[in-house]
C-alpha positions, 0 to 999 in steps of 0.5 A: 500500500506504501507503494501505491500511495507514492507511486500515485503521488510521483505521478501527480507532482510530476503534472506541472499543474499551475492554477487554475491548470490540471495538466491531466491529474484528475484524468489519472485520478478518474481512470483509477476510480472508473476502474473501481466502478466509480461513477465519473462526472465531469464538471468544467466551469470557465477555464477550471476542471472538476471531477465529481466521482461517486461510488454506492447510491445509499446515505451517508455520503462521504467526501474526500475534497481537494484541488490538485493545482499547485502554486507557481515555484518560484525560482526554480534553480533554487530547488535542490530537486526539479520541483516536478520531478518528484525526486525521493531522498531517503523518507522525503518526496520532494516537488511543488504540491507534494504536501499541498496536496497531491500527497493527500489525494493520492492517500485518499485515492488509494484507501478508497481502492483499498477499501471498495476492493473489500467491500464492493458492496459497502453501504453508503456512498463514497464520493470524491470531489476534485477542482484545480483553482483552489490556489487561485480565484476560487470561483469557478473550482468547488463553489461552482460545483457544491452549487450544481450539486445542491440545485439537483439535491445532492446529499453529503453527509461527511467530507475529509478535505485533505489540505496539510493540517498536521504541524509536528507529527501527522495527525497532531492536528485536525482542523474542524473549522475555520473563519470567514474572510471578508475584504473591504476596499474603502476609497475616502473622497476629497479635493485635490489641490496645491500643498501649498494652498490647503484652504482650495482643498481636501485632503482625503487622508487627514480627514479619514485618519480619526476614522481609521485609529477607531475601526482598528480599535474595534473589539469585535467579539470575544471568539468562543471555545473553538476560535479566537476574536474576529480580527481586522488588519489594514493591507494596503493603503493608497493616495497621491500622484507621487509629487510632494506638492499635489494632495491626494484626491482620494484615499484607498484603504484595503482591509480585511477580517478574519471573523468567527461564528460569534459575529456575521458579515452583516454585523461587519458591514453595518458596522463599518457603514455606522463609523464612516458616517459618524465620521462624515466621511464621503466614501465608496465601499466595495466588500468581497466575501470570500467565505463564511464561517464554519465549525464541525464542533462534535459529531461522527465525522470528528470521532471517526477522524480522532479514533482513526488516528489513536488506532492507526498513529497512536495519537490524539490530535487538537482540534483547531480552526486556525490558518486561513480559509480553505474550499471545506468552507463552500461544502460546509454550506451542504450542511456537512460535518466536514474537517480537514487531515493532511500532512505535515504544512511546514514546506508548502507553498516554500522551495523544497517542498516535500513530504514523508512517504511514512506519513502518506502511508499513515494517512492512507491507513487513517482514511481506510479506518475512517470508511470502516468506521462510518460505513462498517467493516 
């Protein structure tokens, strides 16, 4: 099985696929599962390719996600291996997208053969959910498919998304949760003039400088047992032609908002909307959400996961909902249990990306006994 897990996994890294490109991984990955019986659907949206492959028509459903497009690499005379070739020095498979995260599809990929071949006839159905924009736009990879799969009434149960969680040994950490993201670009009218004649103008920046102090001082919320406090930080920030005599015309303030289950996008928005006005300040706001939040708090998913693990590793892991957003927050919206297992993240998105080939192996038995445990031995 060790075998298997790094073969499927060499395979894949050496697919140069750059988001939103695929470069033929989910092919490979469909023509393994077509041979199981998986019933193969594509479902391409703009330039992005899906894969929605199911196995069994009974409930519960089960999901392994995860994108198989990968970050650009970088210099890559920097890399002590070809970040394509997917060179294996001692334990470690080296390559762009080795932990983030081929190496989990191909431990999901081959636990559901493994499986499916000792029990043909299990109840349930097992489902993969594939997309290769996951790196980049995200708008047309699983959002686009969880909306076709809701209007035709899809059900799904549980998903494992299989991004790299793990951050010392594997299986330390499960994510069952994350915060929502929402980004604010804010742009602050005034009066562009002479710097030395600043009764002919308005500057844009001394006006909103109030303004700003207050929204960064915002205590939001307290977060709760699963997330920390709903956070804002200032990204970017823009005004002026360059010239030291000319004031700006207007002020460009960037900012974003990590937030949790204690408080909504909504909340946010009218918020911000009720401090620009105490301010009297002439404004145009556009907000961008790119995901809500969402919490796997306890139920058979999350057990399914722990037990695997004591079994399989001998570990316990932390439930966190740490890190940034990932596509568990569109399948979430199914109203799935959904939680996140992979890998150890140290290396990826860095030069040298690797994994350990153990780990894979582990994760690949983890998996097996998650399916046994969900939908019986």
């Amino acid at each position: 099985m060790k075998q298997q897990v790094i073969s499927l996994a060499q395979d894949l890294i050496r697919r140069p696929s750059i988001s939103p490109n695929d470069e033929g991984c989910q092919q490979i990955i469909a023509d393994r599962l077509a041979k199981l019986g998986f019933n193969i659907e594509w479902m391409p949206f703009g330039e992005t390719l899906n894969l929605w492959a199911t196995h069994g028509q009974s409930a519960p459903t089960i999901v392994f996600a995860g994108h198989t497009d990968v970050v650009p690499t970088g210099n890559e005379q920097q890399w002590r291996y070809p970040p394509f070739s997917a060179e294996i020095v001692g334990d470690m498979l080296y390559g762009r997208g080795a932990a983030d995260m081929k190496g989990s599809l191909a431990a999901m990929v081959v636990a559901a053969e493994e499986y499916v071949k000792q029990h043909p006839n299990h109840p349930g159905r097992i489902a993969f959910l594939i997309t290769s924009d996951e790196e980049a736009a995200a708008k047309d990879g699983t959002v686009k498919v969880v909306e076709a799969l809701m209007a035709r009434g899809e059900q799904v149960d549980y998903c494992l998304v299989g991004e790299p969680s793990s951050t010392t040994v594997v299986g330390d950490i499960v994510k069952n949760g994350r915060r929502g993201s929402i980004t604010g670009n804010l742009y602050i009218e005034g009066i562009q003039g002479h710097v030395a004649y600043p009764h002919l103008a308005d500057n844009p920046i001394h006006k909103a400088a109030a303004f700003i102090q207050d929204l960064v001082d915002i205590q939001w919320d307290n977060g709760n047992e699963f997330f920390p406090p709903t956070s804002l930080q200032i990204a970017n920030i823009h005004a002026g032609t360059g010239s030291n005599n000319v004031i700006p015309g207007e002020l460009y303030i960037q900012f974003n908002l990590r937030f949790n289950t204690e408080t909504t996008d909504h909340k946010i928005k009218q918020r911000v909307e009720e401090l620009l006005k105490q301010h009297n300040l002439k404004y145009r706001l556009e907000w961008w959400l790119s995901g809500q939040p969402f919490l796997t708090a306890k139920g058979k998913l999350v057990d399914a996961v722990v037990q695997s693990l004591q079994q399989v590793a001998n570990i316990t892991p932390t439930l966190e909902t740490s890190g940034g957003t990932s596509d568990g927050r569109f399948i979430a919206l199914m109203g799935a249990e959904v939680v996140e297992l992979g890998p150890l993240n140290k290396t990826i998105h860095r030069i040298d990306e690797c994994v350990s080939c153990t780990d894979l192996a582990t994760l690949t038995a983890v998996h097996i006994q998650m399916l046994q445990s969900l939908l019986g031995k």
